[in-house]
N, C-alpha and C positions, 0 to 999 in steps of 0.2 A: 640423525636428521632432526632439523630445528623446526617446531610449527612456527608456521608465520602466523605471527596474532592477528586478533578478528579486529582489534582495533583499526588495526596496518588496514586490512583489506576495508572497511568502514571508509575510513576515511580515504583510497584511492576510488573507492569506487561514489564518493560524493562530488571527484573532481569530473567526474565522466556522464552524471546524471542529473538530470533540471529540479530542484530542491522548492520548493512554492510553501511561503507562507500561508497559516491557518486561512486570512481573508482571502487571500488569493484562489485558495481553495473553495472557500464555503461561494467564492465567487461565481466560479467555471462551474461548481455542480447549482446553485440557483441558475445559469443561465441554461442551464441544461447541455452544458458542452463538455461534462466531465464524470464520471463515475468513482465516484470513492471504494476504494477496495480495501477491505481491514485483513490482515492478515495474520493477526492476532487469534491465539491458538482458543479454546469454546470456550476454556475455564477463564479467560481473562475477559472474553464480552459478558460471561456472565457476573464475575466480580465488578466488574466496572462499568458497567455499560454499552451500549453501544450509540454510532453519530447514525441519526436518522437519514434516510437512505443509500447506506453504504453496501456493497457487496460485502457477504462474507467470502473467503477465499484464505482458508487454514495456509500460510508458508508450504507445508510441506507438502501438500499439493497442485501450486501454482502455477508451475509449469505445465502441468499434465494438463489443466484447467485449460490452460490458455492454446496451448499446442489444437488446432481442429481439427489433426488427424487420430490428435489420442483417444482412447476408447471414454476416458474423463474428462472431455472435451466438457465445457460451461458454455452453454449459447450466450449466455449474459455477458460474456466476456468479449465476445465476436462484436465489437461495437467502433463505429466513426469516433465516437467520442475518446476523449484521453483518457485515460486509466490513472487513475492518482491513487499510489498503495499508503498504506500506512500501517503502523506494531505502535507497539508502546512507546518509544522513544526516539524511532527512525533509527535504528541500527540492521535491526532486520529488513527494513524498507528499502532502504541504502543498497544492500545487495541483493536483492529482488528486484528493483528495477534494474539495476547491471546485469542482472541474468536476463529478464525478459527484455530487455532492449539489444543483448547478444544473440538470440532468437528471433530478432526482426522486428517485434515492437518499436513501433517510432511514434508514438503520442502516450507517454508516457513520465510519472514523476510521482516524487514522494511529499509529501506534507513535515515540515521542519518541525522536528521537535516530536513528531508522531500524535499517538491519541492525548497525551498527557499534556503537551499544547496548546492539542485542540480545548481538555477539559478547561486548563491554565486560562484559556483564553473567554470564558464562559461561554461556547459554542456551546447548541443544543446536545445533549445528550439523553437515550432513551435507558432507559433502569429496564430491567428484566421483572414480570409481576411477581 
């Protein structure tokens, strides 16, 4: 049995999900119509920072986060606003919004290019003390 590469699924699952440039982003969360969620695992917000007021939301518990009937339920998550995820490079983001948008999420999207981008794009970023 052949794994299907994660590239493969990366890119089907970016033809299926709403992709938003870094402005477009830092846009929707200045108007206050958008929640950034970093799903970058502790050791990489600590290496590199984090974008000032984003949700932390580890990957591998996102689901559970977002589900309100899971016992891991995140009220923060329970929001009108869009959810805009984003990882290092938008590979992980990519299928994370395809999952949570498989589960009913409908305002939903990743930031292009992920935090690295973001940094690229000299968005603010917060250093760890």
């Amino acid at each position: 049995m052949a794994i299907r590469p994660v590239k493969e699924l990366v890119k089907e699952a970016k033809t299926q999900i709403t992709t938003l440039s870094v402005a477009q982003a830092q846009a929707q969360q200045a108007a206050g119509d958008a929640l950034l969620v970093d799903i970058r695992d502790p050791r990489e917000l600590a290496r590199d920072g984090r974008i000032p007021g984003a949700f932390h939301a580890p990957r591998g518990m996102l689901e559970f986060w977002i589900d309100p009937t899971s016992p891991y339920h995140k009220p923060e998550l329970a929001t009108d606003k869009t959810l805009i995820l984003f990882c290092a490079s938008a590979w992980r983001s990519a299928l994370s919004v395809k999952t949570l948008q498989d589960m009913g999420v409908e305002k939903i999207a990743e930031i292009d290019g992920g935090f690295g981008a973001w940094r690229k794009a000299g968005a603010p970023i917060e250093r760890a003390e």
